[in-house]
C-alpha positions in Angstrom: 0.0 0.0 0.0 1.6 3.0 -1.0 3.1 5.6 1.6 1.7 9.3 2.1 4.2 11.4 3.6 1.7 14.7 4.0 -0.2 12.5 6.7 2.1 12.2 9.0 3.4 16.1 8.4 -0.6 16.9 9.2 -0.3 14.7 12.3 2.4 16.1 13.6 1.4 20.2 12.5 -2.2 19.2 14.3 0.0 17.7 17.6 2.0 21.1 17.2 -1.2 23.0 17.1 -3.0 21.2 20.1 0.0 21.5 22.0 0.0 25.0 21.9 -3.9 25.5 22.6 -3.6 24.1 25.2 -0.6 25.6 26.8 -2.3 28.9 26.2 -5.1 28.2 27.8 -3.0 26.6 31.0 -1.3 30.1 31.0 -4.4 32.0 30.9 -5.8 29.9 34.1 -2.5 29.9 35.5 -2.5 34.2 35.1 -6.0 34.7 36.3 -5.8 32.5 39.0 -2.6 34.5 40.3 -4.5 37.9 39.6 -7.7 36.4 41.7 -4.8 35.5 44.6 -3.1 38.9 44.2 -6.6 41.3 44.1 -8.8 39.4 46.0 -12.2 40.5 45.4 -11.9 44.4 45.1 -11.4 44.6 41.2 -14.5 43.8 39.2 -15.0 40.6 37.8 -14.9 41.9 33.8 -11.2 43.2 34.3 -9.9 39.8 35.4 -9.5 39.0 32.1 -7.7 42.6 30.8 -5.4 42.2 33.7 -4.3 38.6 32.3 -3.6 39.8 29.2 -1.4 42.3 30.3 0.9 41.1 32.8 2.2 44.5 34.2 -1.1 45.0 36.1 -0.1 42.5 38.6 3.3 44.1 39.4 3.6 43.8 42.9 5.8 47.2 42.4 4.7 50.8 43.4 4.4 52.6 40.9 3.8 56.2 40.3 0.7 57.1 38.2 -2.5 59.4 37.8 -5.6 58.4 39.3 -8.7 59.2 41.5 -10.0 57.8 44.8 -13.2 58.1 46.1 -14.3 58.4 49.9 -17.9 57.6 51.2 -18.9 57.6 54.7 -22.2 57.1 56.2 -23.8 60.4 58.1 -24.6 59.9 61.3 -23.7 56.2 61.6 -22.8 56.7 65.7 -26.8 58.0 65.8 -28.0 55.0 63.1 -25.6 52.2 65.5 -27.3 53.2 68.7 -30.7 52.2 67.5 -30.3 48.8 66.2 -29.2 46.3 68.2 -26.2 44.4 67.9 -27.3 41.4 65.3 -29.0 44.1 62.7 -25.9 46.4 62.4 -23.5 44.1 60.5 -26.5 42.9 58.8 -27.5 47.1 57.4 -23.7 47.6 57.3 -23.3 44.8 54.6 -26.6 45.9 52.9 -25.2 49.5 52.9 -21.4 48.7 51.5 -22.8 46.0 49.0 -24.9 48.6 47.2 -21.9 51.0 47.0 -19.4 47.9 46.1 -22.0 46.8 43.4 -22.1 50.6 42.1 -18.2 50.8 42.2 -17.2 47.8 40.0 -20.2 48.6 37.4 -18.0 51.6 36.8 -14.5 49.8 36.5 -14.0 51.6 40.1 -11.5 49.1 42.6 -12.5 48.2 46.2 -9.5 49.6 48.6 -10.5 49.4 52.1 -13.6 49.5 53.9 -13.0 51.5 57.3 -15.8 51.4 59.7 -18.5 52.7 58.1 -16.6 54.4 55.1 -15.1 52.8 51.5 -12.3 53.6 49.7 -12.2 53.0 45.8 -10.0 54.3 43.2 -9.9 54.8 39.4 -7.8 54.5 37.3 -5.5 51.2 38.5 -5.0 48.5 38.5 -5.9 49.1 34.8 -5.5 52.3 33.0 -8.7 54.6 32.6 -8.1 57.7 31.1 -11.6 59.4 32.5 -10.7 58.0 35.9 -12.1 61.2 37.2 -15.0 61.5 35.1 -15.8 57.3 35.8 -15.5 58.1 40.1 -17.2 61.3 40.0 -20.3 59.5 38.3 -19.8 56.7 40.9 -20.5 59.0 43.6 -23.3 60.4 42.1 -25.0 57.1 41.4 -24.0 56.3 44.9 -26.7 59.0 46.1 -29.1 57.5 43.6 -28.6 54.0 45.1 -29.7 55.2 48.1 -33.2 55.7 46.5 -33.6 52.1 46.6 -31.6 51.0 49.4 -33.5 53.0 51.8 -36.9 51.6 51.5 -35.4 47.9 51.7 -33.8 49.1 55.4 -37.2 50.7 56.2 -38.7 47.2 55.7 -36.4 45.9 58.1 -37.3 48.8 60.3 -33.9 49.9 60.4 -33.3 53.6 60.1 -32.3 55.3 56.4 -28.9 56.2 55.4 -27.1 59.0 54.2 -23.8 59.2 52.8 -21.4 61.7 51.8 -18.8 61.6 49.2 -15.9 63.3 48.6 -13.7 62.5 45.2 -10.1 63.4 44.8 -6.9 62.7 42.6 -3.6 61.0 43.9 -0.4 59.7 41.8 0.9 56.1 43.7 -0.7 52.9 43.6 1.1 49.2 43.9 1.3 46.0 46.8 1.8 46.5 49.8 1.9 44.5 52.9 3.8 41.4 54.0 4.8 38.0 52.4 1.2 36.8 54.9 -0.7 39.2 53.5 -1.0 41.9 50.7 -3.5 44.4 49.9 -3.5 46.5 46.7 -3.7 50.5 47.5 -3.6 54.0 45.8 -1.9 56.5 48.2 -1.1 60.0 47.9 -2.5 63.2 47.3 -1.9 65.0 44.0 -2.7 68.4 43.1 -4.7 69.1 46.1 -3.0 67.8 49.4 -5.0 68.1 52.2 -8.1 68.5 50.9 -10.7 66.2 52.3 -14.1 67.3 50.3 -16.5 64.5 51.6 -15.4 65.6 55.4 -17.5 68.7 54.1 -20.1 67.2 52.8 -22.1 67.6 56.3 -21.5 71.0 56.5 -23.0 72.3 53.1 -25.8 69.8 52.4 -24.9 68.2 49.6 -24.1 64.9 48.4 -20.8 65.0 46.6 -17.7 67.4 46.7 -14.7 67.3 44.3 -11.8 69.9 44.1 -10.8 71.9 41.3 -8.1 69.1 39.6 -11.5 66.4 39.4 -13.4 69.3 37.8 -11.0 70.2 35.5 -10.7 66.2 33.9 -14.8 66.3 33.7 -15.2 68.6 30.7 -18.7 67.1 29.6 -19.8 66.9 33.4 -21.2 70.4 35.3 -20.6 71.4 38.7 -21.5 74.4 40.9 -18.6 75.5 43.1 -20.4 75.5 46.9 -17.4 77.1 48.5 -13.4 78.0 49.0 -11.7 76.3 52.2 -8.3 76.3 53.6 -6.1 73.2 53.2 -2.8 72.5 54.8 0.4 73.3 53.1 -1.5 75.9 50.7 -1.7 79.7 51.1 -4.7 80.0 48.7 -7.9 79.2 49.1 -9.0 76.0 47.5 -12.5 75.8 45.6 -15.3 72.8 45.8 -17.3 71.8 43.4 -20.6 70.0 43.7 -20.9 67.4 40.5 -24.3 67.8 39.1 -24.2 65.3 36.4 -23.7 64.9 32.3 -24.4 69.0 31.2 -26.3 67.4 28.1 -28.6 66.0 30.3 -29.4 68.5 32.9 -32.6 71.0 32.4 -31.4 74.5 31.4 -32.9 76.2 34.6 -30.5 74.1 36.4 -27.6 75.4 34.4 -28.2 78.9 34.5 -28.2 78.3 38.5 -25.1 76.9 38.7 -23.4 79.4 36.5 -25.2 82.3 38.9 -22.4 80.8 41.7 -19.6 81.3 39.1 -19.5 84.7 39.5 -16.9 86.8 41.6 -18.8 88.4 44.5 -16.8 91.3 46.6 -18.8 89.5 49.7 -17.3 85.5 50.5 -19.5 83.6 52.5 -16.6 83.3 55.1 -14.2 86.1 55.8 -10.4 85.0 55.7 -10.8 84.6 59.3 -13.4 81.9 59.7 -13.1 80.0 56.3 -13.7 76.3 56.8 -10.8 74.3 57.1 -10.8 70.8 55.1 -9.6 68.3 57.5 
C-alpha cells in the first residue's frame, strides 16, 4: 500500500497545534488564577481577564501614576448604631457597603479598604482609565441615587435610612503593599490638592458630593457648581469645591443657569479669611 508522507506532516502540524492550545489556555488559568490570589475580590470581575492579558497589572511594584479615589462615609452612623441592636448592624452595614461595592465595580472603580462605616475606591488602576475622574465622579453620584432604593429595603427591616457623603479626589501612587502573609493593593497620595478632604464637608454644606478643582478640571462634559473656597494645609490660597451635578447634556437649562449664577466673583465670601472652613 503506498506511503503518504503529508499524513504524518498533518499529524504532527495538528499535535504542534493542540499543543499549543492548550498551553495557552493553561497560562491564561494559571494568570487569572494568580490575579484572583493577588486582588482578592476588590477589582471587578470583567477586568480579570484585561489584567491577564497584560501582565504589568499585577506588578507587585509601586508605581507612580494618575488616578482618583473616592471616599464615602455614612452620616450619622454613631446615631443609626445606637438604634439597632447588635445582630441588625453588621447585617445594614453589609446591605449599605454592597450597594456602594455593586455601584463601584459597574463603573470599573477598585475596592480599597472598607473603614468602619466608610469605603475607599480608586480609578484608574489597576488598569489604566483615562476618564478616571470623570468614571469616580459619576460613581459617587450614582451612589446617592442607590440610596433611592436602598433605603426603602432598610425601612422594611425597620432599620433607620442612610445618608452618605462623598468626597472625590486625585492621587499619583498605587502598587502591593503589605507582608509575604498578607498583601492588599492601595492607591496613596495626594496629588494636586494635598489636604483637601471634600467628603469631610459634605455635612457642613448639604450636599451629596464634593470634588476639588483638579476632578473638575478632567470632567469637561460633566457640570458642577462650586459650593465654597476652604483652607487646606500646606497651601496659602484658598481651595474651591465643586458639587458634580451630572452629564451637562442631560441637565434641564434652569438648572444650568443656576449653577453658573455661583460662578461669579462676588466682593462678599461667604466666610471672611478669618473663619473659612478648614478641610480636614
Amino acid at each position: 500500500m503506498p506511503s503518504f508522507p503529508w499524513r504524518h506532516h498533518c499529524s504532527r502540524y495538528l499535535g504542534l497545534f493542540v499543543l499549543n492550545m492548550s498551553y495557552g489556555f493553561f497560562v491564561e488559568a494559571r494568570s487569572k488564577a494568580q490575579i484572583t490570589k493577588l486582588f482578592g475580590q476588590y477589582i471587578p470581575p470583567e477586568l480579570v481577564d484585561e489584567m491577564a492579558k497584560d501582565r504589568r497589572a499585577t506588578a507587585c511594584r509601586g508605581e507612580s501614576k494618575v488616578m482618583t479615589v473616592l471616599f464615602s462615609d455614612i452620616v450619622g452612623f454613631t446615631s443609626i448604631s445606637e438604634k439597632l441592636e447588635a445582630a441588625q448592624l453588621p447585617t445594614c452595614s453589609t446591605c449599605t457597603f454592597s450597594t456602594m461595592t455593586r455601584i463601584v465595580q459597574e463603573g470599573r472603580g477598585t475596592i480599597d479598604k472598607y473603614i468602619g462605616d466608610a469605603v475607599m475606591a480608586f480609578w484608574g488602576a489597576p488598569m489604566s482609565d483615562e476618564r478616571h475622574a470623570r468614571d469616580a465622579v459619576m460613581a459617587g453620584l450614582a451612589m446617592q441615587k442607590g440610596l433611592l432604593e436602598l433605603n426603602p429595603r432598610l425601612e422594611e427591616h425597620g432599620w433607620p435610612p442612610v445618608k452618605i457623603g462623598v468626597g472625590v479626589i486625585p492621587a499619583h501612587e498605587r502598587g502591593q503593599h503589605g507582608s509575604e502573609f498578607r498583601m492588599a493593593y492601595h492607591g496613596h497620595g495626594r496629588r494636586g490638592e494635598p489636604g483637601l478632604a471634600p467628603g469631610s464637608l459634605t455635612r457642613q454644606y448639604g450636599v451629596g458630593v464634593l470634588a476639588g478643582e483638579a476632578t473638575r478640571a478632567e470632567c469637561p462634559d460633566l457640570s458642577f457648581q462650586i459650593v465654597d473656597r476652604v483652607r487646606v494645609k500646606g497651601k496659602d490660597v484658598p481651595v474651591a469645591i465643586h458639587e458634580p451635578l451630572g452629564v451637562t447634556a442631560e441637565l434641564p437649562p434652569e438648572r444650568l443657569k443656576e449653577a453658573a449664577l455661583f460662578e461669579r466673583p462676588s466682593p462678599i465670601t461667604r466666610h471672611a479669611a478669618g473663619t473659612m472652613p478648614k478641610s480636614s
